[in-house]
N, CA, C and O atoms as a CHARMM CRD file, in Angstrom:
* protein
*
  340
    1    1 UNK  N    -11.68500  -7.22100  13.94000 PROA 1      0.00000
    2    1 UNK  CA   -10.33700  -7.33600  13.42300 PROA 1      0.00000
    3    1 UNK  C    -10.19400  -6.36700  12.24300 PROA 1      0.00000
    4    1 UNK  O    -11.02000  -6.35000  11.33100 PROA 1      0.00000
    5    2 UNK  N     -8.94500  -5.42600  12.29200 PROA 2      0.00000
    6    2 UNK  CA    -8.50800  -4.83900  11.16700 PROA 2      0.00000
    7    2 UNK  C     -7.51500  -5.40600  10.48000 PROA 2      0.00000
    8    2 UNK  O     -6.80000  -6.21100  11.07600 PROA 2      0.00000
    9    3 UNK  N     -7.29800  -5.14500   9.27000 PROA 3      0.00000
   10    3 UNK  CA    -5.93500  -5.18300   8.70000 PROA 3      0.00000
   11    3 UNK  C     -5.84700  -3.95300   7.74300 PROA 3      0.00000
   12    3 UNK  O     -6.78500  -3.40600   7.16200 PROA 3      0.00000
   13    4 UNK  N     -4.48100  -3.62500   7.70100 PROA 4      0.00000
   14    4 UNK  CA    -3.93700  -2.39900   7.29700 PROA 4      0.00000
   15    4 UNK  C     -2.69100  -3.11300   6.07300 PROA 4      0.00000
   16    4 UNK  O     -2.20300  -4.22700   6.26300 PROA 4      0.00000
   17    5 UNK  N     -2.42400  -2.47200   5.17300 PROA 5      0.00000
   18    5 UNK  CA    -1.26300  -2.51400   4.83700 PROA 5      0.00000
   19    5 UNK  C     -0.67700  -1.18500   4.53500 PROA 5      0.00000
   20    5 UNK  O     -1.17500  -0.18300   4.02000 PROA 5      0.00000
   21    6 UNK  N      0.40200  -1.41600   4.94800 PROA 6      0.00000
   22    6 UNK  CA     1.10100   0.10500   4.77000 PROA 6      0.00000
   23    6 UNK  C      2.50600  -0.25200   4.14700 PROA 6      0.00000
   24    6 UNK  O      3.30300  -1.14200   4.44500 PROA 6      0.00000
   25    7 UNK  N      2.55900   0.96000   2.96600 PROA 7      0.00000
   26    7 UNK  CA     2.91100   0.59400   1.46000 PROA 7      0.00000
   27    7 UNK  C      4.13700   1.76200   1.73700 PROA 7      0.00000
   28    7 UNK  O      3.62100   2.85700   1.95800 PROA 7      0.00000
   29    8 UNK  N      5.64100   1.79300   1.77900 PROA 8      0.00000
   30    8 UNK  CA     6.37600   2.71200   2.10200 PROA 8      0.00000
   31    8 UNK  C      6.89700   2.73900  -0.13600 PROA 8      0.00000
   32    8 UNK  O      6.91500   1.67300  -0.75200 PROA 8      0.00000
   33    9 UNK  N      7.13000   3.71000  -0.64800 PROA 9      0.00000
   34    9 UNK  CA     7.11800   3.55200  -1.77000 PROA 9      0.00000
   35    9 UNK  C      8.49400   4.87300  -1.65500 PROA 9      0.00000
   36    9 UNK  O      8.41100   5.98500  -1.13300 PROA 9      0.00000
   37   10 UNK  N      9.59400   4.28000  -2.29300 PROA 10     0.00000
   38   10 UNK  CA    11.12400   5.32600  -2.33800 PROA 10     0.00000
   39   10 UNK  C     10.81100   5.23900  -4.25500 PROA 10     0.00000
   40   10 UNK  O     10.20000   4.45400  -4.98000 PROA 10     0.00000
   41   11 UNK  N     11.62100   6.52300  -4.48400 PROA 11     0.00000
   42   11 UNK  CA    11.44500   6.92700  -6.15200 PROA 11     0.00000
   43   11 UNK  C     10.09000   6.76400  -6.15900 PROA 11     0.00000
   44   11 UNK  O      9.77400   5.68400  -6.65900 PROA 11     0.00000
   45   12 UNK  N      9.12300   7.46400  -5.77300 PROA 12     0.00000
   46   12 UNK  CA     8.16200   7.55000  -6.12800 PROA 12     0.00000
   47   12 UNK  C      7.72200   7.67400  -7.80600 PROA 12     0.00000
   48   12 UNK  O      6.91300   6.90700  -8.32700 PROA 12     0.00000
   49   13 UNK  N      8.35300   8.68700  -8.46400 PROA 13     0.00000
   50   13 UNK  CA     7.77800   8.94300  -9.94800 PROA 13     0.00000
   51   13 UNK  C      8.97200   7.58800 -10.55800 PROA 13     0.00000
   52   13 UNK  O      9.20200   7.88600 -11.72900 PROA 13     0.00000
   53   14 UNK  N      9.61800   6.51900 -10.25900 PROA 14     0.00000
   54   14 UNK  CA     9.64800   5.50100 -10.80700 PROA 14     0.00000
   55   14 UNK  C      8.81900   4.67700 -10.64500 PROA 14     0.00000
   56   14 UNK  O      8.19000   4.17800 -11.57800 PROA 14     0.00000
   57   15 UNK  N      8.65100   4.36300  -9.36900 PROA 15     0.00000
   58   15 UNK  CA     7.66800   2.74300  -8.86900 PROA 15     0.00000
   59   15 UNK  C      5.92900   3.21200  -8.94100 PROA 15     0.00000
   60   15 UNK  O      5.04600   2.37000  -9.10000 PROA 15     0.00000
   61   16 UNK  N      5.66800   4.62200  -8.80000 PROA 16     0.00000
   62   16 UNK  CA     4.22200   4.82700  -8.97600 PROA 16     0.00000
   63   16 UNK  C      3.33200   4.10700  -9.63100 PROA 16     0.00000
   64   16 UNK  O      2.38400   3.39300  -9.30300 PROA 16     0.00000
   65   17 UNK  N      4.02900   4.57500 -11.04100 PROA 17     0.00000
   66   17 UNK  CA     2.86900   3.55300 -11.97900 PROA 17     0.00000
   67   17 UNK  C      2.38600   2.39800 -11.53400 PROA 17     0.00000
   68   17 UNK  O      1.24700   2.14800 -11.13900 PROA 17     0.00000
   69   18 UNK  N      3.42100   1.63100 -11.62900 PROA 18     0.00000
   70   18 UNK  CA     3.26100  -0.06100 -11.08200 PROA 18     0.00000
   71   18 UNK  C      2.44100   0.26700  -9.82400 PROA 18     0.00000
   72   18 UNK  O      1.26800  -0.10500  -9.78400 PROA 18     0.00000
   73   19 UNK  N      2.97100   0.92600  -8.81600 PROA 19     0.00000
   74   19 UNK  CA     1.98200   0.61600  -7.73500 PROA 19     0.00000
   75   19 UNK  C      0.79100   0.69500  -7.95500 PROA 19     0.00000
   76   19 UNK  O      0.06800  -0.17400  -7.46900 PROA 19     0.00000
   77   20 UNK  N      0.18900   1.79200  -8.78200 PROA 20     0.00000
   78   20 UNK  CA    -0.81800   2.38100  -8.91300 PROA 20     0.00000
   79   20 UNK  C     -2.03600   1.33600  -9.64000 PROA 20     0.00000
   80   20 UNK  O     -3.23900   1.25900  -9.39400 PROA 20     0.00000
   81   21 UNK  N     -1.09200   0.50500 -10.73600 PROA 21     0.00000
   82   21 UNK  CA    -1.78400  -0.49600 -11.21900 PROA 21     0.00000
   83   21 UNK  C     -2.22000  -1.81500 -10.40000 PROA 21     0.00000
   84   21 UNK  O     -3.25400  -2.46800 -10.54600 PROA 21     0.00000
   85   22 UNK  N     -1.03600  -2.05700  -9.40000 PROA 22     0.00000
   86   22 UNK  CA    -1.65100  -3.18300  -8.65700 PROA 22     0.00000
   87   22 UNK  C     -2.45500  -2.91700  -8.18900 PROA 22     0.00000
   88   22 UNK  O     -3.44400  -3.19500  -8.86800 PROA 22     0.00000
   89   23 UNK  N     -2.81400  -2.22700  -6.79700 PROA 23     0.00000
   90   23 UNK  CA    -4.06200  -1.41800  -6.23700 PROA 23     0.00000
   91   23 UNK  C     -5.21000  -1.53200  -6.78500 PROA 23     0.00000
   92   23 UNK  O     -6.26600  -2.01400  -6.37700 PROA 23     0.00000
   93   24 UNK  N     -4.73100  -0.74400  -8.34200 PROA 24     0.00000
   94   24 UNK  CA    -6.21300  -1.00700  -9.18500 PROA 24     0.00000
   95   24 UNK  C     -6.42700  -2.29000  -9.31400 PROA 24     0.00000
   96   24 UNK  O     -7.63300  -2.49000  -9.16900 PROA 24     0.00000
   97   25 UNK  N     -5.74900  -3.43700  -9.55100 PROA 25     0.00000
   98   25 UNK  CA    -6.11200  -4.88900  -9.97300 PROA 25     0.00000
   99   25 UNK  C     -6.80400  -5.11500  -8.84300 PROA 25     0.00000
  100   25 UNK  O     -7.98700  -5.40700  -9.01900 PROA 25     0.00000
  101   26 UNK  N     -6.30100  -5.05000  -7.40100 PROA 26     0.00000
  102   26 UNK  CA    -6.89400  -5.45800  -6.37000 PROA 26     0.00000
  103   26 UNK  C     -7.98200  -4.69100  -5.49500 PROA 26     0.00000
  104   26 UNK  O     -8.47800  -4.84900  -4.38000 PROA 26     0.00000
  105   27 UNK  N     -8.10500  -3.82600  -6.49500 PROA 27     0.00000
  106   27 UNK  CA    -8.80000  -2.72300  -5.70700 PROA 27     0.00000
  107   27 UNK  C    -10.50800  -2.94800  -4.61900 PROA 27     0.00000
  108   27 UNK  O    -11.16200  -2.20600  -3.88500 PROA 27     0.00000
  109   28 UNK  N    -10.63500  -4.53600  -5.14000 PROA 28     0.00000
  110   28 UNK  CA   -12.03900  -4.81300  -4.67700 PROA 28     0.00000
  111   28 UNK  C    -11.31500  -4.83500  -2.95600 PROA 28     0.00000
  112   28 UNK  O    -11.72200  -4.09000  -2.06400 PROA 28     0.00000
  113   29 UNK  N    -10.66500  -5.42500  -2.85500 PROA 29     0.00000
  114   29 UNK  CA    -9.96200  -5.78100  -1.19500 PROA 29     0.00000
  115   29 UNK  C     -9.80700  -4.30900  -0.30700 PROA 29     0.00000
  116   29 UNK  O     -9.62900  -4.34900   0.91000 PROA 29     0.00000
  117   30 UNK  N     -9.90000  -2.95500  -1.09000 PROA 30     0.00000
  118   30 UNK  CA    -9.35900  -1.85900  -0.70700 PROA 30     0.00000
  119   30 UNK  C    -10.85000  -0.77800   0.23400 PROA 30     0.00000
  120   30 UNK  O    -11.54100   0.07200  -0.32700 PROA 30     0.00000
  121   31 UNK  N    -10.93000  -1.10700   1.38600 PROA 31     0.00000
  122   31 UNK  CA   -11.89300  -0.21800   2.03800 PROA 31     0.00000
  123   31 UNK  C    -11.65400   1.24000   2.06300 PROA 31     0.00000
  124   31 UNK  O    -12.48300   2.09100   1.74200 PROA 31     0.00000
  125   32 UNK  N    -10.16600   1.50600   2.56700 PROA 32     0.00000
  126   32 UNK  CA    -9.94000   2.65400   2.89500 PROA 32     0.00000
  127   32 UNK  C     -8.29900   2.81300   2.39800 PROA 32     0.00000
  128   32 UNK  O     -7.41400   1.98700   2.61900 PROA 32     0.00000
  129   33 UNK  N     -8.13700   4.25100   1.58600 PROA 33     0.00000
  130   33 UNK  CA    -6.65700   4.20000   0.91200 PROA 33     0.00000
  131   33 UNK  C     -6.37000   5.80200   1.36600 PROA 33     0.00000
  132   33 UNK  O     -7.17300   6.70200   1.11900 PROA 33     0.00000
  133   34 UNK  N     -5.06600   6.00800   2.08500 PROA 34     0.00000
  134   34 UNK  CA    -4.48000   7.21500   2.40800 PROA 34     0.00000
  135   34 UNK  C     -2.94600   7.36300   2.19500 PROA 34     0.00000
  136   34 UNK  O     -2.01400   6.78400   2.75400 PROA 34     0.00000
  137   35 UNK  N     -2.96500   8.53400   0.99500 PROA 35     0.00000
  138   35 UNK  CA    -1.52400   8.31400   0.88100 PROA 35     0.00000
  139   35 UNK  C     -0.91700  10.03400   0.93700 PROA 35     0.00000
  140   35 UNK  O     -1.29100  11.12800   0.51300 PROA 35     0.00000
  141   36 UNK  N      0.32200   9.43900   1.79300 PROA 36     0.00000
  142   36 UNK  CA     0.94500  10.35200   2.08100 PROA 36     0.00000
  143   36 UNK  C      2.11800  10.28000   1.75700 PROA 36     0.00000
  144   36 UNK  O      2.79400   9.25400   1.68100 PROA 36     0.00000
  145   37 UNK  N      2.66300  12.10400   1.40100 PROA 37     0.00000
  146   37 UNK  CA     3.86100  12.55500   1.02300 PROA 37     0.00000
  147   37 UNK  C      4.26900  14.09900   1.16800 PROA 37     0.00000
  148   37 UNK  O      3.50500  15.05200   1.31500 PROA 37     0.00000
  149   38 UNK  N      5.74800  14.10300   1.08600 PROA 38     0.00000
  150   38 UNK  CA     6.13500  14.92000   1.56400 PROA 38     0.00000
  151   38 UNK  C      6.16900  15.96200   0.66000 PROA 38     0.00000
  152   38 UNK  O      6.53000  15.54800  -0.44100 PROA 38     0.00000
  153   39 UNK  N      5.84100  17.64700   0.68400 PROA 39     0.00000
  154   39 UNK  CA     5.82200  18.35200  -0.78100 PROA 39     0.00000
  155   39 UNK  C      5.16800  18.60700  -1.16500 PROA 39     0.00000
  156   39 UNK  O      4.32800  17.70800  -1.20900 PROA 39     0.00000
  157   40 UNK  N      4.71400  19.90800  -1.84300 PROA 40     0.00000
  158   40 UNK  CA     3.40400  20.45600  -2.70300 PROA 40     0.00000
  159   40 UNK  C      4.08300  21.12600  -3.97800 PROA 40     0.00000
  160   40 UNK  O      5.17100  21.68000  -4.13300 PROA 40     0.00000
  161   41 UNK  N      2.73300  20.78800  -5.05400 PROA 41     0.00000
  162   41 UNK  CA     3.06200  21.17800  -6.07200 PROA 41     0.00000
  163   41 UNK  C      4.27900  20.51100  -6.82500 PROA 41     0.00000
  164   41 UNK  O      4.23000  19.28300  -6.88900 PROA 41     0.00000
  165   42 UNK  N      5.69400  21.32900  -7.58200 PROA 42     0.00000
  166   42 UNK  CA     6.61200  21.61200  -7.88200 PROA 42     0.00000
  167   42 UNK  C      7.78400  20.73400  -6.89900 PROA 42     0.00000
  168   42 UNK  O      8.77800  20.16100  -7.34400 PROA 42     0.00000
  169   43 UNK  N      7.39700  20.80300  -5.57600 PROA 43     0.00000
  170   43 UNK  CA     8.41300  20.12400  -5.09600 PROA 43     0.00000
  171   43 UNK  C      8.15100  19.40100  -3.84700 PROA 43     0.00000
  172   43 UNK  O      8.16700  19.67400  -2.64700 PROA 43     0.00000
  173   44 UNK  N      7.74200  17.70700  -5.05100 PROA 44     0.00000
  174   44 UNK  CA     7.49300  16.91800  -4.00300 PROA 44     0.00000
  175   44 UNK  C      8.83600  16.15500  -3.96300 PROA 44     0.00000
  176   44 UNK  O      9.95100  16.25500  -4.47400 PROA 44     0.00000
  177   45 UNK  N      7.95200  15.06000  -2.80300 PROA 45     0.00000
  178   45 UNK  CA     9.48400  14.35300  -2.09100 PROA 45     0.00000
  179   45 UNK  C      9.10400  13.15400  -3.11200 PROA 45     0.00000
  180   45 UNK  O      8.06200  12.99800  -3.74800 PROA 45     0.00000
  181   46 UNK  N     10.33600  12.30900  -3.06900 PROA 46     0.00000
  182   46 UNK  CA    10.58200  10.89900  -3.62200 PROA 46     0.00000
  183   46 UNK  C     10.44700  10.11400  -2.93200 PROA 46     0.00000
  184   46 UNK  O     10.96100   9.03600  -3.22900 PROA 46     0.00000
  185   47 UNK  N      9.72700  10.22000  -1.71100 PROA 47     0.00000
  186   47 UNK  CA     9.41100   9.03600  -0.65100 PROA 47     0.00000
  187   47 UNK  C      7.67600   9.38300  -0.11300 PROA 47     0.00000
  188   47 UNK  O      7.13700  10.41000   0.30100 PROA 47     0.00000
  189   48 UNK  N      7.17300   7.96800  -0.36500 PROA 48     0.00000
  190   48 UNK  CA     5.73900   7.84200  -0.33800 PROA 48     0.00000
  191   48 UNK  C      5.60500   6.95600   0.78600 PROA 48     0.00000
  192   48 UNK  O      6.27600   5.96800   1.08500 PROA 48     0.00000
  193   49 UNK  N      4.37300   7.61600   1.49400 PROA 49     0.00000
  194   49 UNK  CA     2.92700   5.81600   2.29000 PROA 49     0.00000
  195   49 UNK  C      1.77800   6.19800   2.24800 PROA 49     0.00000
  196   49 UNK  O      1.08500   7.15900   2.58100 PROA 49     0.00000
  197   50 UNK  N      1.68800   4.89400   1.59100 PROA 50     0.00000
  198   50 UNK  CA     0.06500   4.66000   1.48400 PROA 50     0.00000
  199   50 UNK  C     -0.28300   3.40700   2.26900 PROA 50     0.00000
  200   50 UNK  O      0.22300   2.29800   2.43800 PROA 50     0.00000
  201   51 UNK  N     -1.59800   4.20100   2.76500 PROA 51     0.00000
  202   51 UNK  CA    -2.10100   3.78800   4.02500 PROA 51     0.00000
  203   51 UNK  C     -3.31000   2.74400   3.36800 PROA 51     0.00000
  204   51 UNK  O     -3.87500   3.24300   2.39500 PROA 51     0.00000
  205   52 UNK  N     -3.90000   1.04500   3.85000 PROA 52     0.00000
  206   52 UNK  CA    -4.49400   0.70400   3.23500 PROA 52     0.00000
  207   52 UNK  C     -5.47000   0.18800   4.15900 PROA 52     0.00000
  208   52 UNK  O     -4.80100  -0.26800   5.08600 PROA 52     0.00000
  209   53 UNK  N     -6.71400   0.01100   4.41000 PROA 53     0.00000
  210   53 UNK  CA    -7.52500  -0.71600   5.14500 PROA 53     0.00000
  211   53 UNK  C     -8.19300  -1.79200   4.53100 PROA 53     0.00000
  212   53 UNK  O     -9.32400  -1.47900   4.15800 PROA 53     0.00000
  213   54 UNK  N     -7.73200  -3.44700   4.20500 PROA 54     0.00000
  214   54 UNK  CA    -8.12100  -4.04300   3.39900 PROA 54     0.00000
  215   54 UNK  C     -9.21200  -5.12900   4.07300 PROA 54     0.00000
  216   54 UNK  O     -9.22300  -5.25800   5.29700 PROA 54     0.00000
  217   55 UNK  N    -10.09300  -5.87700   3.25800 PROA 55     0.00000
  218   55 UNK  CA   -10.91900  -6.51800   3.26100 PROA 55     0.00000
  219   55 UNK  C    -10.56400  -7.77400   2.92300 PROA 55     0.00000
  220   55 UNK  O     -9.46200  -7.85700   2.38100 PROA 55     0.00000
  221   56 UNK  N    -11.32400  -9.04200   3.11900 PROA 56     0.00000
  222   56 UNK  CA   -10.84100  -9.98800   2.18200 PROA 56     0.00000
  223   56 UNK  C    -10.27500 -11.44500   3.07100 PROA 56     0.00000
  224   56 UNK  O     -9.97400 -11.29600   4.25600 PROA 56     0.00000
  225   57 UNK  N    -10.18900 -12.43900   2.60600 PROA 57     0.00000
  226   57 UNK  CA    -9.25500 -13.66300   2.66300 PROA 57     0.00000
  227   57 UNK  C     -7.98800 -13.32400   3.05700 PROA 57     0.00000
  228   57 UNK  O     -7.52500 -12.57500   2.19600 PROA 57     0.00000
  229   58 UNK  N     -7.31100 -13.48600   3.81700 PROA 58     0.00000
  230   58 UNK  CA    -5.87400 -13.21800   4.89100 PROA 58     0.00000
  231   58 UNK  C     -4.50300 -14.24200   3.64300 PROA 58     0.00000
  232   58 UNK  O     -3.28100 -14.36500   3.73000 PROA 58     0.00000
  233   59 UNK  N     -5.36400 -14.68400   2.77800 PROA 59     0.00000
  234   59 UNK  CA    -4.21500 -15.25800   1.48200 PROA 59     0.00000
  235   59 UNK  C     -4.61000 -14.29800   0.37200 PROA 59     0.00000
  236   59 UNK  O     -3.82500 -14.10700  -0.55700 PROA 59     0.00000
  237   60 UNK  N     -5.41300 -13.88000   0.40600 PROA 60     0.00000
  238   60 UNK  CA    -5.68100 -12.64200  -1.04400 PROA 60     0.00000
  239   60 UNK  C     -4.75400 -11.59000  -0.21900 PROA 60     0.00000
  240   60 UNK  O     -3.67700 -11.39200  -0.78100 PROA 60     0.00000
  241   61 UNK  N     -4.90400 -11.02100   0.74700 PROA 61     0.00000
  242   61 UNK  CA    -4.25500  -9.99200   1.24900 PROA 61     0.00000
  243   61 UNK  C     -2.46400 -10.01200   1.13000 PROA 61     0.00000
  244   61 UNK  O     -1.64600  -9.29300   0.55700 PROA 61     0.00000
  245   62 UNK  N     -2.36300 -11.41900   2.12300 PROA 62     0.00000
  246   62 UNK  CA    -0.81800 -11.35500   1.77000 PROA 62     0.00000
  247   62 UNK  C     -0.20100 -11.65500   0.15600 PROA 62     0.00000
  248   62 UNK  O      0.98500 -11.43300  -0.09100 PROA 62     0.00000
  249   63 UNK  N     -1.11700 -12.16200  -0.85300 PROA 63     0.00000
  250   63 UNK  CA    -0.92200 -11.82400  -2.12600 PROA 63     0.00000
  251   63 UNK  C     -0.52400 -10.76100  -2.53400 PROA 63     0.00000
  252   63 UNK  O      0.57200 -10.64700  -3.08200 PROA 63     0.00000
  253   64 UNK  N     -1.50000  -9.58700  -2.30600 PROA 64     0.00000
  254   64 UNK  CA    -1.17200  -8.36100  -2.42400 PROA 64     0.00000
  255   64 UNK  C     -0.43800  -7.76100  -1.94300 PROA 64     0.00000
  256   64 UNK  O     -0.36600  -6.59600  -2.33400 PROA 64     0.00000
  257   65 UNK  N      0.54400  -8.23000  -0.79600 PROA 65     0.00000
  258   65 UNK  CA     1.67200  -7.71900  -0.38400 PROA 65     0.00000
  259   65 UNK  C      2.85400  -8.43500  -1.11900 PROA 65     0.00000
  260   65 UNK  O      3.80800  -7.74500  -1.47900 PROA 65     0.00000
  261   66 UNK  N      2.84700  -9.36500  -1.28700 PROA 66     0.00000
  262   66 UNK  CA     4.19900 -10.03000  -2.02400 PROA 66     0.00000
  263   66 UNK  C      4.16600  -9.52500  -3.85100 PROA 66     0.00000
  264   66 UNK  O      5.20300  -9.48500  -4.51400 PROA 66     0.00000
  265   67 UNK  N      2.48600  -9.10400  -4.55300 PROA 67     0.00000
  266   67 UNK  CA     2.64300  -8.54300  -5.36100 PROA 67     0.00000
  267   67 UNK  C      3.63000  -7.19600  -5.89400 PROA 67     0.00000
  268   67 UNK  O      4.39400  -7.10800  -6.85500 PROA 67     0.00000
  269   68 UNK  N      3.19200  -6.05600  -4.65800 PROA 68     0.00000
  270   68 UNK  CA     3.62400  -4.93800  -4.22800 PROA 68     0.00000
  271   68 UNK  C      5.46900  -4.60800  -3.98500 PROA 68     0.00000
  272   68 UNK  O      6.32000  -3.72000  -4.04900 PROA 68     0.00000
  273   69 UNK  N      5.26100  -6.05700  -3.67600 PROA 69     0.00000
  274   69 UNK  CA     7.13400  -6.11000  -3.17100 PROA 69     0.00000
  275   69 UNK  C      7.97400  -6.39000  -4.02700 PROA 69     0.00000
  276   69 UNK  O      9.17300  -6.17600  -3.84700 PROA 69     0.00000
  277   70 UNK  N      7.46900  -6.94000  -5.15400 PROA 70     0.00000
  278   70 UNK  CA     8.22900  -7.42000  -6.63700 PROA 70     0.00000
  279   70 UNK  C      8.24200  -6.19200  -7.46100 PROA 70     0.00000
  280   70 UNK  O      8.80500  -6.34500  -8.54500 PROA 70     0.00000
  281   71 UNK  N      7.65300  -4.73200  -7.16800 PROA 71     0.00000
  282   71 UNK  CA     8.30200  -3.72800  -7.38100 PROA 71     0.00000
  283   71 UNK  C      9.35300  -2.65800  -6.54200 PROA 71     0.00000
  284   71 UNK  O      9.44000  -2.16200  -5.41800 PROA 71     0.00000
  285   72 UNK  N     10.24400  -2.63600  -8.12300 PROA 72     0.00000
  286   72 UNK  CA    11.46200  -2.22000  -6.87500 PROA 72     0.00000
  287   72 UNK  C     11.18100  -0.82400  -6.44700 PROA 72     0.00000
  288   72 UNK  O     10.70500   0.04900  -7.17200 PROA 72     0.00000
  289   73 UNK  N     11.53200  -0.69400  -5.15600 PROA 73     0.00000
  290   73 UNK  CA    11.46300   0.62900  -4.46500 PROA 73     0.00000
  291   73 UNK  C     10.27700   0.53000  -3.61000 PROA 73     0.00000
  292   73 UNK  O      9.80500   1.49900  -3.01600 PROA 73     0.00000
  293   74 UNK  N      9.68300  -0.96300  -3.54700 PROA 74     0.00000
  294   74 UNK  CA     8.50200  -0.28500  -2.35600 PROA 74     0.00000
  295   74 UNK  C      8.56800  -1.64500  -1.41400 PROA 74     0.00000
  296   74 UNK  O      8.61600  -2.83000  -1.74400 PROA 74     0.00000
  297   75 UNK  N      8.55600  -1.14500  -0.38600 PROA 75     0.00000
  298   75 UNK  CA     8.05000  -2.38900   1.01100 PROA 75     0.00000
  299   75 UNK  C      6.95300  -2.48500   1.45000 PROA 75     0.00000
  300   75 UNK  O      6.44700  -1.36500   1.52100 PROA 75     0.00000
  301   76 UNK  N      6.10400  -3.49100   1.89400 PROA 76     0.00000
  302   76 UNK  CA     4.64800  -3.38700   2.10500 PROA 76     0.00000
  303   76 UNK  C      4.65200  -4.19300   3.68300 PROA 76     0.00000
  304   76 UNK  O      5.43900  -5.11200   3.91100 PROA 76     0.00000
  305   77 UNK  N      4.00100  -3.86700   4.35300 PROA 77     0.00000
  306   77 UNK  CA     4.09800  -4.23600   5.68800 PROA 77     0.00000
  307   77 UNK  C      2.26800  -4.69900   5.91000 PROA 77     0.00000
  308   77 UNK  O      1.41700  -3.81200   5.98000 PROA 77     0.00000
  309   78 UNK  N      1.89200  -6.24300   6.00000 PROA 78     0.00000
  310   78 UNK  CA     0.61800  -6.34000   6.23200 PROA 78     0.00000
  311   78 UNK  C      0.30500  -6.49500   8.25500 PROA 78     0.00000
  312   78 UNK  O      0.64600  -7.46100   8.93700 PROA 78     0.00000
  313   79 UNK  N     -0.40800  -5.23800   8.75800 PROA 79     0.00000
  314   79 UNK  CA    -0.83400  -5.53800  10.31100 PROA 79     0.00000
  315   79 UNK  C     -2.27800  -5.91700  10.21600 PROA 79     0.00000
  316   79 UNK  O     -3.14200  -5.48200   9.45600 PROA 79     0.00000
  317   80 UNK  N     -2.35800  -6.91100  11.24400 PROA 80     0.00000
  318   80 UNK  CA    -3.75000  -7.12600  11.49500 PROA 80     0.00000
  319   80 UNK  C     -3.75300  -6.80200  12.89800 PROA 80     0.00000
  320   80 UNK  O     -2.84300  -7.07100  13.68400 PROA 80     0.00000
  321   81 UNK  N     -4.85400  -6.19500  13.17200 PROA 81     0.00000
  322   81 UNK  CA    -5.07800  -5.45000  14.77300 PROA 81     0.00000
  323   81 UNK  C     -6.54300  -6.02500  15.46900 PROA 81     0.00000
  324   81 UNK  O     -7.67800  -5.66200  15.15900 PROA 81     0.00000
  325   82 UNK  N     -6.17800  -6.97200  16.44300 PROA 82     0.00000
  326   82 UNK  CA    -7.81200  -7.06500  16.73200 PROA 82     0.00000
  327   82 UNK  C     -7.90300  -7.16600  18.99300 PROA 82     0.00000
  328   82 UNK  O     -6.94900  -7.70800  19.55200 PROA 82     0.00000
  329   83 UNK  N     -8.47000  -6.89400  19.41500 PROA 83     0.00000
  330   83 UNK  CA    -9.03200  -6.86800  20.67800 PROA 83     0.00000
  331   83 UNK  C     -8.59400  -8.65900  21.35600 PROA 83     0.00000
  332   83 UNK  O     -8.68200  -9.68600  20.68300 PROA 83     0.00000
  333   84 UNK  N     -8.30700  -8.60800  22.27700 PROA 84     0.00000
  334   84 UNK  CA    -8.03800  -9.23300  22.81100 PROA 84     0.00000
  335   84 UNK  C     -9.23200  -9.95600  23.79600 PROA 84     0.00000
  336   84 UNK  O     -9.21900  -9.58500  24.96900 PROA 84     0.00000
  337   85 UNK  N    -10.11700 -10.81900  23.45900 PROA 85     0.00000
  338   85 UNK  CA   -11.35600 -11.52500  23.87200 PROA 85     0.00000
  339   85 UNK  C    -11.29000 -11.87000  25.55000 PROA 85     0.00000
  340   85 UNK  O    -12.22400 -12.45600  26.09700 PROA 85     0.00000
């Protein structure tokens, strides 16, 4: 079984910080983090995703999504993906 959360973040250079700090609070749950955006250098975009592969208790996780969502400008979407037995 995987779980992913994928973090869509609008105004990026507003909501960053905050995001950046939750992550870090929770960062033990965080296997794998990929974030993408649009733009180099000088002229990036204001719309972010970060890609998350988390670890953990399935109530720590959705914690960290309802954390994420109490900042404004970002939606967090938790998938869990697993094989069908």
């Amino acid at each position: 079984m995987k779980n992913v959360l994928l973090i869509l973040v609008d105004q990026r250079k507003d909501a960053a910080v905050n995001v950046q700090k939750t992550l870090t609070a929770w960062g033990c749950l965080i296997k794998t983090r990929l974030g993408l955006h649009q733009g180099v250098q000088n002229d990036c975009s204001e719309h972010g995703l970060i890609i998350c592969e988390l670890v953990g208790e399935k109530a720590q996780l959705v914690e960290l999504q309802r954390k994420l969502e109490l900042i404004k400008g970002v939606k967090a979407e938790l998938v869990t993906l697993e094989f069908d037995d």
